[in-house]
The first five atom37 places (N, CA, C, CB, O) and aatype in JSON, in Angstrom:
{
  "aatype": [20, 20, 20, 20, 20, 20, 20, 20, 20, 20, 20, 20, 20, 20, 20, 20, 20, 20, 20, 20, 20, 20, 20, 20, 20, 20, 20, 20, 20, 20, 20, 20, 20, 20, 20, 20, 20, 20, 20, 20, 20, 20, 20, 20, 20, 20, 20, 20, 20, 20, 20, 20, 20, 20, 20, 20, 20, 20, 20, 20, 20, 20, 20, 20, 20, 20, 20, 20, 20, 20, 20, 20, 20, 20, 20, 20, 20, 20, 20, 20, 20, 20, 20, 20, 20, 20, 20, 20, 20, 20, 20, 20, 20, 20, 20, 20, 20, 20],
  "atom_mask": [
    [1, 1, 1, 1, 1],
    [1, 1, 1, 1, 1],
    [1, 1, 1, 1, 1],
    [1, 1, 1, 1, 1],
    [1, 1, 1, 1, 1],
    [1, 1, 1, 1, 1],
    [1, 1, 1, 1, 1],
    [1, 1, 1, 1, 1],
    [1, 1, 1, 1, 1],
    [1, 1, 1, 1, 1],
    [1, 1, 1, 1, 1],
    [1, 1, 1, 1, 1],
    [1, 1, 1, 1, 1],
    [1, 1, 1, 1, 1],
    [1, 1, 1, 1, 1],
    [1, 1, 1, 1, 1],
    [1, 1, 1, 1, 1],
    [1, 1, 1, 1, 1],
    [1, 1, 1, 1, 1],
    [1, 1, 1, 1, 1],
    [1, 1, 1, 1, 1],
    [1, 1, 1, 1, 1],
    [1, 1, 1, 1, 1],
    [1, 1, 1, 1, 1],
    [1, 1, 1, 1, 1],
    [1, 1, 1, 1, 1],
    [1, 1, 1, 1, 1],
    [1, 1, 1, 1, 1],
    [1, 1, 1, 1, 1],
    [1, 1, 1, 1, 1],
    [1, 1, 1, 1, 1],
    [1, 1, 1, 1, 1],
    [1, 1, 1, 1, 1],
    [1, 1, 1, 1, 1],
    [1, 1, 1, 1, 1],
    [1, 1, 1, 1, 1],
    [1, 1, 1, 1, 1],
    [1, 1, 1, 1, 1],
    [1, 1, 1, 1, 1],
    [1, 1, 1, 1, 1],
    [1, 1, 1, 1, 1],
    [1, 1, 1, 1, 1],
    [1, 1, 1, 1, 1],
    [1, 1, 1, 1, 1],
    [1, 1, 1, 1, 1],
    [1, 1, 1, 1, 1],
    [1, 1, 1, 1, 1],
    [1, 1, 1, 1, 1],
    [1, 1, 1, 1, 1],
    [1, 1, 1, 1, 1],
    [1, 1, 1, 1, 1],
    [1, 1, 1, 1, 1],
    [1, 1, 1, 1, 1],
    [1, 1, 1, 1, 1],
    [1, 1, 1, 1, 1],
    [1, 1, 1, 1, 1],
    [1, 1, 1, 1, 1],
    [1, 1, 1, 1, 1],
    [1, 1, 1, 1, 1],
    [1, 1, 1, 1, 1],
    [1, 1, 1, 1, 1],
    [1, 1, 1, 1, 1],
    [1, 1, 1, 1, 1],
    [1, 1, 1, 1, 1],
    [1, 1, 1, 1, 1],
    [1, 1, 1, 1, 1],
    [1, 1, 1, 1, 1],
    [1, 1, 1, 1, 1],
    [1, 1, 1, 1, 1],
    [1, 1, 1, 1, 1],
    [1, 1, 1, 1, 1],
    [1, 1, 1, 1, 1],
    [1, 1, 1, 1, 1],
    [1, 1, 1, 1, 1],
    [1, 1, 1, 1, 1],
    [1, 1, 1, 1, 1],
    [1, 1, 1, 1, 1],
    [1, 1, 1, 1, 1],
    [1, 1, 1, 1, 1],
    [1, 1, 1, 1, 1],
    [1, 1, 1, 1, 1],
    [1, 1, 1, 1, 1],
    [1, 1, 1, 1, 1],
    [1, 1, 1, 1, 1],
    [1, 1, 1, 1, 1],
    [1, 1, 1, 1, 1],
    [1, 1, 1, 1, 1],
    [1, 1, 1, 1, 1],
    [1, 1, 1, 1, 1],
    [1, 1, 1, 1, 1],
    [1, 1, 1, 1, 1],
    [1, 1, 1, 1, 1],
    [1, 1, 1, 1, 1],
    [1, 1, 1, 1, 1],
    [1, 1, 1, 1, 1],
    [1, 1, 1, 1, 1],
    [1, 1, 1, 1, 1],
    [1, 1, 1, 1, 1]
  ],
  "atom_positions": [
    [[14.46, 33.71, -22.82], [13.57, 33.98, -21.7], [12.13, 34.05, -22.18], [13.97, 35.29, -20.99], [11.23, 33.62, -21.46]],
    [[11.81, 34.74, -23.71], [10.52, 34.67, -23.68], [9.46, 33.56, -23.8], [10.33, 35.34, -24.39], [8.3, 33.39, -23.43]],
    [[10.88, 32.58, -24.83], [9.85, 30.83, -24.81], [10.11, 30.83, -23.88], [10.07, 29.27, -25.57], [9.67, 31.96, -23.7]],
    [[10.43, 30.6, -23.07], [10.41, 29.98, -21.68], [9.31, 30.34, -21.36], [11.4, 30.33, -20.66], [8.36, 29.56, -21.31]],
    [[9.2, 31.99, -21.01], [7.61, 32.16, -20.1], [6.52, 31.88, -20.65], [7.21, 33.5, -19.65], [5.52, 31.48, -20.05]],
    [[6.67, 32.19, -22.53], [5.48, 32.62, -23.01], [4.83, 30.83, -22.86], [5.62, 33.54, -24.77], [3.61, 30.7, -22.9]],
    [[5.48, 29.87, -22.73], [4.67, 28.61, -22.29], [4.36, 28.43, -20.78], [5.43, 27.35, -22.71], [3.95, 27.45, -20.15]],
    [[4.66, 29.67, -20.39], [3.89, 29.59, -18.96], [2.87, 30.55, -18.61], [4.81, 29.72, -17.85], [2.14, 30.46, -17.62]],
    [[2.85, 31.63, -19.62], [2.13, 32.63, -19.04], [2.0, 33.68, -20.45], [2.97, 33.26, -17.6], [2.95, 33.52, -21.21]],
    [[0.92, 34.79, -20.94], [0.78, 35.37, -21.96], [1.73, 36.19, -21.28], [-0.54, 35.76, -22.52], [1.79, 36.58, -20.11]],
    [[2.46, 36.36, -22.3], [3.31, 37.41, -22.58], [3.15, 39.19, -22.51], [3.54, 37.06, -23.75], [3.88, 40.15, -22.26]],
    [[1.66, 38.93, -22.91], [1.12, 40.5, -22.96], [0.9, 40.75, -21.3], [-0.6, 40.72, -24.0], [0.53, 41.84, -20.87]],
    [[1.16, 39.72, -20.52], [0.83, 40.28, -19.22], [1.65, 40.97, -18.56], [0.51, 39.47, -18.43], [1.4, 41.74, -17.63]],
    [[3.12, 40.61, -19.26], [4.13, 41.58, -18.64], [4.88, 42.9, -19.33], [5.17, 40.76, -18.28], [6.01, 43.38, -19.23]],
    [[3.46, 43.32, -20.23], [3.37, 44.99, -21.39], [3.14, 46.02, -20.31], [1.7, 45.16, -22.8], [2.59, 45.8, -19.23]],
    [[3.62, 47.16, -20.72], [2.99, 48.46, -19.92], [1.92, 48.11, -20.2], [3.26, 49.98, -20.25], [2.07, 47.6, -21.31]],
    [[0.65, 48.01, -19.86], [-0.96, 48.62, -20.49], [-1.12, 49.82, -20.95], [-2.06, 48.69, -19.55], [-2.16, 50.01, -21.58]],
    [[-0.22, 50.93, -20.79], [-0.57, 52.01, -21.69], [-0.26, 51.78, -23.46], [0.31, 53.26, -21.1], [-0.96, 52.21, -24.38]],
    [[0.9, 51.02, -23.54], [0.84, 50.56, -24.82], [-0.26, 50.34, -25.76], [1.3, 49.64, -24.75], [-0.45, 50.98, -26.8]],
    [[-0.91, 49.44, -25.33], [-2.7, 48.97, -25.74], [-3.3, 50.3, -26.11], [-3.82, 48.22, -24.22], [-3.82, 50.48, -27.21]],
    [[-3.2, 51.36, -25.04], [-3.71, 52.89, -25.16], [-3.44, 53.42, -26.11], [-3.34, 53.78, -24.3], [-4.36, 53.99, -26.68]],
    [[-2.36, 53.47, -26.6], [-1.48, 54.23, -27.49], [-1.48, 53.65, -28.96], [-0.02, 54.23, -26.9], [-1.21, 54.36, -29.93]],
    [[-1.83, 52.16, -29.08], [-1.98, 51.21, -30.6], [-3.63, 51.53, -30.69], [-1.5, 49.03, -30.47], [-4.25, 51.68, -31.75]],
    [[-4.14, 51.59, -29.42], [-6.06, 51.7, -30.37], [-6.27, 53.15, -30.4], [-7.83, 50.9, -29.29], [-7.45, 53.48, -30.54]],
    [[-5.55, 53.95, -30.31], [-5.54, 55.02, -30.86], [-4.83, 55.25, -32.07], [-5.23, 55.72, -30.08], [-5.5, 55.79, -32.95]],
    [[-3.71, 55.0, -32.33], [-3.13, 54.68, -33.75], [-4.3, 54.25, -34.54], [-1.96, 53.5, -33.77], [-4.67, 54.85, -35.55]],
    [[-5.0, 52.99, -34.0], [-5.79, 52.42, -35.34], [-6.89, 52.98, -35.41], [-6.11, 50.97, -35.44], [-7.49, 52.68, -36.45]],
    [[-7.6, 53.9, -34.54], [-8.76, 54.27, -34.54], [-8.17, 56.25, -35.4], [-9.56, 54.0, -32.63], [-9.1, 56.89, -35.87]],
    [[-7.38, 56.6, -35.44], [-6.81, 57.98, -35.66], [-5.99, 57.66, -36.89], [-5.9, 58.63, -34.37], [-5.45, 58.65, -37.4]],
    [[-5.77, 56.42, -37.5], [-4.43, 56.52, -38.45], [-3.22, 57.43, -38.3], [-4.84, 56.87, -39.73], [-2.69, 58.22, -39.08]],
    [[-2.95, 57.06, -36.95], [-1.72, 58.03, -36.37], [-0.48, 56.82, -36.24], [-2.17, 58.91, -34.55], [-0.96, 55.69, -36.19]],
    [[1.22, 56.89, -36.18], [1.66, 56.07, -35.83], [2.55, 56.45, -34.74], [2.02, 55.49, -36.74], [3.77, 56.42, -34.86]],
    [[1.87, 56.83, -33.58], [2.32, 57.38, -32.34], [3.31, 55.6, -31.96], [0.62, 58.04, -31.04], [4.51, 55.7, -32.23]],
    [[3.02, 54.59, -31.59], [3.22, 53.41, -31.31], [4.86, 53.6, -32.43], [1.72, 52.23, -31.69], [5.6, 54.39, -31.85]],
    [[5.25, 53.28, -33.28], [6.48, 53.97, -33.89], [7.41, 54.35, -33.65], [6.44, 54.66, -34.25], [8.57, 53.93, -33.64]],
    [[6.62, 55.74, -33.29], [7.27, 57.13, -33.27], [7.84, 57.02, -31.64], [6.0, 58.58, -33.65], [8.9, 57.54, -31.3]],
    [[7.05, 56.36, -30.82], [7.74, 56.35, -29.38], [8.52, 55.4, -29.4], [6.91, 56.19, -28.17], [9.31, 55.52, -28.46]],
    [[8.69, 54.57, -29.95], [9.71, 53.27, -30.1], [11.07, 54.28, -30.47], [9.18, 51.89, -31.6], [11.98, 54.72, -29.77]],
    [[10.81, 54.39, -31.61], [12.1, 55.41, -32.04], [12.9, 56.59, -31.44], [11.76, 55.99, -33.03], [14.04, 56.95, -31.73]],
    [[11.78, 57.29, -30.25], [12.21, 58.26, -29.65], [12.75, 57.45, -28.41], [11.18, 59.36, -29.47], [13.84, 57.92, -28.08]],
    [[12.31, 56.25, -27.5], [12.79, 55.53, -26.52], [14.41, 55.05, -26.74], [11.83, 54.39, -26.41], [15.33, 55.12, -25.93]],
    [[14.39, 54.45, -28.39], [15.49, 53.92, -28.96], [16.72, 54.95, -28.96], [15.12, 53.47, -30.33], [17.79, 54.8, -28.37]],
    [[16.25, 56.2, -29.86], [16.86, 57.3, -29.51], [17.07, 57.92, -28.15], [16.35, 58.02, -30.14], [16.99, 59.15, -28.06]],
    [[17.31, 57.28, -27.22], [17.28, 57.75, -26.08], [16.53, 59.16, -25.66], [18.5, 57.75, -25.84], [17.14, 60.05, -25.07]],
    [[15.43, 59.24, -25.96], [14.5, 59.97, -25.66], [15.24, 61.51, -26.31], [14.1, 59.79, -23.99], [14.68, 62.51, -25.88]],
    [[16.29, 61.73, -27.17], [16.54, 62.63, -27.92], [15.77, 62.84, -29.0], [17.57, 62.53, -28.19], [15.55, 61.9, -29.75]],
    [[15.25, 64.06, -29.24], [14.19, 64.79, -30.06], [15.08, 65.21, -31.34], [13.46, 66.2, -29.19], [14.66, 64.88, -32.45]],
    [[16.1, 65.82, -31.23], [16.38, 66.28, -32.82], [16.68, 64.8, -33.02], [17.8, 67.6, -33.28], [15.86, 64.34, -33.82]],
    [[17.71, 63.69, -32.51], [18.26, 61.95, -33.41], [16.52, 61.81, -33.76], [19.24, 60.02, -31.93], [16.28, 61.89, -34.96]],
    [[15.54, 61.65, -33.03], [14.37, 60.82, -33.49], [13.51, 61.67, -34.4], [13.51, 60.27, -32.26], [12.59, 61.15, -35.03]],
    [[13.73, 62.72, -34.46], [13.25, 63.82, -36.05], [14.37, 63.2, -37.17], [13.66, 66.13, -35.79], [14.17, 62.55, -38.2]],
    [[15.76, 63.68, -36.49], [16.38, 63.61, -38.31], [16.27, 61.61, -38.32], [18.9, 64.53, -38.6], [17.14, 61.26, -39.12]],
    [[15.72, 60.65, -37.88], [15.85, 59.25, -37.66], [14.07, 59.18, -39.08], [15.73, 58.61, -35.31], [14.01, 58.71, -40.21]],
    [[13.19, 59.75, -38.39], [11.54, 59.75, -38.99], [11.5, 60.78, -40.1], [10.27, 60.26, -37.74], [10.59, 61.0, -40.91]],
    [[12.51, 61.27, -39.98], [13.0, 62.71, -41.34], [11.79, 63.39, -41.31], [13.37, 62.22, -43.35], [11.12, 63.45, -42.34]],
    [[11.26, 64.09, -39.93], [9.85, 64.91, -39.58], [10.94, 66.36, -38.44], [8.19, 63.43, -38.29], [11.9, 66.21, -37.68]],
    [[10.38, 67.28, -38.75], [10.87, 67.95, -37.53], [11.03, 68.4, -35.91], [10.74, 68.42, -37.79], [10.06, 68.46, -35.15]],
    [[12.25, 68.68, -35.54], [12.38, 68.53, -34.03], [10.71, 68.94, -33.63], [13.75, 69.73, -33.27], [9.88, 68.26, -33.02]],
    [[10.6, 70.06, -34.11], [9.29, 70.49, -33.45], [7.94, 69.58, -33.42], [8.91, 71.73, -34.11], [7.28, 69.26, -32.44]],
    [[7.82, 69.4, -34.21], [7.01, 68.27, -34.69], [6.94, 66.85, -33.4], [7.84, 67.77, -36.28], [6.05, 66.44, -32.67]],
    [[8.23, 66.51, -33.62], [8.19, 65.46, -32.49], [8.17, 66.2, -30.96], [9.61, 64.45, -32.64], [7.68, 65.46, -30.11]],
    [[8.5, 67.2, -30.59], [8.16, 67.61, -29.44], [6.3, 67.61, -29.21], [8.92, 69.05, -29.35], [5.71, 67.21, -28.21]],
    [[5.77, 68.1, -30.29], [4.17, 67.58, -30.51], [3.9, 66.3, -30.0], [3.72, 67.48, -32.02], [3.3, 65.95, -28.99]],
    [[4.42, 65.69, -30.83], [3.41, 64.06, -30.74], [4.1, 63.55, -29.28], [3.81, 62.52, -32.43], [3.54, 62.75, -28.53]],
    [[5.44, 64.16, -29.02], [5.31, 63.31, -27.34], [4.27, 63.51, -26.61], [6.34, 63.67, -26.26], [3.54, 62.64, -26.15]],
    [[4.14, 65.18, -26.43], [3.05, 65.49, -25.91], [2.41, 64.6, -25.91], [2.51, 66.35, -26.3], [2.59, 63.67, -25.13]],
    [[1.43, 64.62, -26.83], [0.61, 64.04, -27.58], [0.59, 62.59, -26.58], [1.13, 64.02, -29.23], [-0.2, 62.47, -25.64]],
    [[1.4, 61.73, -26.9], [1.85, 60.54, -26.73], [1.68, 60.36, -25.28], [3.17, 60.35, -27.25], [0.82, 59.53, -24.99]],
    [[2.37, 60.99, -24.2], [2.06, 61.04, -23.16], [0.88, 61.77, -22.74], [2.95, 61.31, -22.71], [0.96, 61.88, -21.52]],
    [[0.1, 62.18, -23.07], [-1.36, 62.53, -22.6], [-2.19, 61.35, -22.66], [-2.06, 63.64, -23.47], [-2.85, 60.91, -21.73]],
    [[-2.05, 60.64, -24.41], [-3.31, 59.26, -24.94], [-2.58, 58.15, -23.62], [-3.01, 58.33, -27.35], [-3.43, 57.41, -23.13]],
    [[-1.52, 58.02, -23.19], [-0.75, 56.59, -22.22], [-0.88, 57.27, -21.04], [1.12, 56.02, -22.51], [-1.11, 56.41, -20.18]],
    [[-0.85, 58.79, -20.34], [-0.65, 59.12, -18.6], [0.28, 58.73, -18.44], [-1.47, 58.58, -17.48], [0.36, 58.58, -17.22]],
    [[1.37, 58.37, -18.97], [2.58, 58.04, -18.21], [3.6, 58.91, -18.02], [3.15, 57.06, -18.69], [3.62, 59.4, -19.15]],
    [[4.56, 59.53, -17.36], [5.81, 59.55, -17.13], [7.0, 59.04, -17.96], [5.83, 59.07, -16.16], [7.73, 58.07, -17.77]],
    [[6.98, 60.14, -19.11], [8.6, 59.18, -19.98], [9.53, 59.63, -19.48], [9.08, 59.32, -21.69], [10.58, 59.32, -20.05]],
    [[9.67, 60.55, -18.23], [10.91, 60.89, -17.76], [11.05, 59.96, -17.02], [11.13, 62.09, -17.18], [12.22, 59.61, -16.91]],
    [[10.05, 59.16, -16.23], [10.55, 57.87, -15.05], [11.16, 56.82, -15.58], [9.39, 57.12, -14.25], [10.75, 56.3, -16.61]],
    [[12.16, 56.42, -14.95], [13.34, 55.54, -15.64], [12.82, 54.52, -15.68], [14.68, 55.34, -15.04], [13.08, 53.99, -16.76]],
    [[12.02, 53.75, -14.9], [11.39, 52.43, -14.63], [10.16, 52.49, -15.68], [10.89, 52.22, -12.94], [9.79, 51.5, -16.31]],
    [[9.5, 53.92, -15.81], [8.14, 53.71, -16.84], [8.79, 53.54, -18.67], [6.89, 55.51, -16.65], [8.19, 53.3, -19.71]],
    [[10.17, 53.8, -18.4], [10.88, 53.86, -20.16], [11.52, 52.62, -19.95], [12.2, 55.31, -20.74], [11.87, 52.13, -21.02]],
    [[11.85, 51.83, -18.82], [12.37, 50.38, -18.84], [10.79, 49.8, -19.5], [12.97, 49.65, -16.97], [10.55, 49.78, -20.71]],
    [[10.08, 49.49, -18.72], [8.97, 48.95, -19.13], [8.39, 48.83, -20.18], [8.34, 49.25, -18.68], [7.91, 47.8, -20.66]],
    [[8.37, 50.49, -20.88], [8.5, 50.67, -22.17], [8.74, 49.81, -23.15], [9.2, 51.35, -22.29], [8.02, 49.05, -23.79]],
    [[10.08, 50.1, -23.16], [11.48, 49.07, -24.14], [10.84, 47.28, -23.9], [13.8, 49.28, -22.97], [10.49, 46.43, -24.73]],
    [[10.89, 47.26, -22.72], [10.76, 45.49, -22.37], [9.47, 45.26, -23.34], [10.33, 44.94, -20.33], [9.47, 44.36, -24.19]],
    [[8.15, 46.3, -23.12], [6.95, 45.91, -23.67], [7.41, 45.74, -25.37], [5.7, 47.11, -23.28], [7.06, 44.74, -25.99]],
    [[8.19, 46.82, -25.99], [8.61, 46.79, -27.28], [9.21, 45.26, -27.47], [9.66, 48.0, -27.54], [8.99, 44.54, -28.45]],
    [[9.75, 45.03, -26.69], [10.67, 43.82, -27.09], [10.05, 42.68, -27.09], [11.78, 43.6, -26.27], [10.36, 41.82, -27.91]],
    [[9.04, 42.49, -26.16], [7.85, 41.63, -25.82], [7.16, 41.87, -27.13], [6.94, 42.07, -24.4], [6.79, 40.8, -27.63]],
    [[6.83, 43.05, -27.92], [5.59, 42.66, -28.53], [6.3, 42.3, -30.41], [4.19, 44.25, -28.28], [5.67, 41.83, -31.36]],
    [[7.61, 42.7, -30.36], [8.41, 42.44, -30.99], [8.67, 40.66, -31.17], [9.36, 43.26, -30.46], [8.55, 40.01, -32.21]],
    [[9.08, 40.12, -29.66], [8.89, 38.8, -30.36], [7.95, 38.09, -30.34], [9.59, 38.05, -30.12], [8.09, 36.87, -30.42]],
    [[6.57, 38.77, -30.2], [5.48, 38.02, -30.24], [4.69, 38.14, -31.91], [4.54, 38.58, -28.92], [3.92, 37.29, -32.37]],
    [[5.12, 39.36, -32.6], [4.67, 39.38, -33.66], [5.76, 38.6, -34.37], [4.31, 40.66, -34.06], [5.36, 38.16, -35.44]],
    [[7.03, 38.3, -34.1], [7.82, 37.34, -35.12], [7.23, 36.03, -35.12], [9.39, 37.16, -34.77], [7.13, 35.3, -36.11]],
    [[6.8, 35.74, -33.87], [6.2, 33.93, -34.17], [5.21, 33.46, -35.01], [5.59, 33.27, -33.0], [4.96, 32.26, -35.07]]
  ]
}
């Protein structure tokens, strides 16, 4: 599906835009929030799997969601804003393999 579109259309057009939010803050902070929410999404938004996964503590990651959802405004409890999520991961996933 993605060759298909990506010769019809940039690919980044169908990213959350908070993503973008969340990587120029990484690079401007040397933070790796962008990561760390991949892993906690992957982990099905479970906090101790995505601590003992980053080998950092539960508490710790209860921080940087915070965190995470303040720099993006989004909703990681909305099911459709953590679909979008994942899709954008996967999107930007096979755009950095090409």
């Amino acid at each position: 599906i993605f060759d298909i579109r990506s010769k019809q259309a940039d690919l980044k057009d169908f990213c959350h835009s908070s993503i973008f939010k969340l990587l120029e803050y990484d690079y401007k902070n040397n933070t790796n929030y962008y990561d760390l929410l991949k892993t906690y999404l992957l982990k099905k938004k479970r906090q101790v799997d995505t601590a003992n996964a980053l080998y950092i503590q539960r508490r710790t990651i209860s921080y940087h969601i915070s965190k995470i959802r303040e720099i993006m405004g989004v909703d990681l409890d909305d099911p459709e804003t953590t679909y979008h999520l994942m899709l954008t991961y996967e999107i930007l996933d096979y755009i950095n393999r090409k």
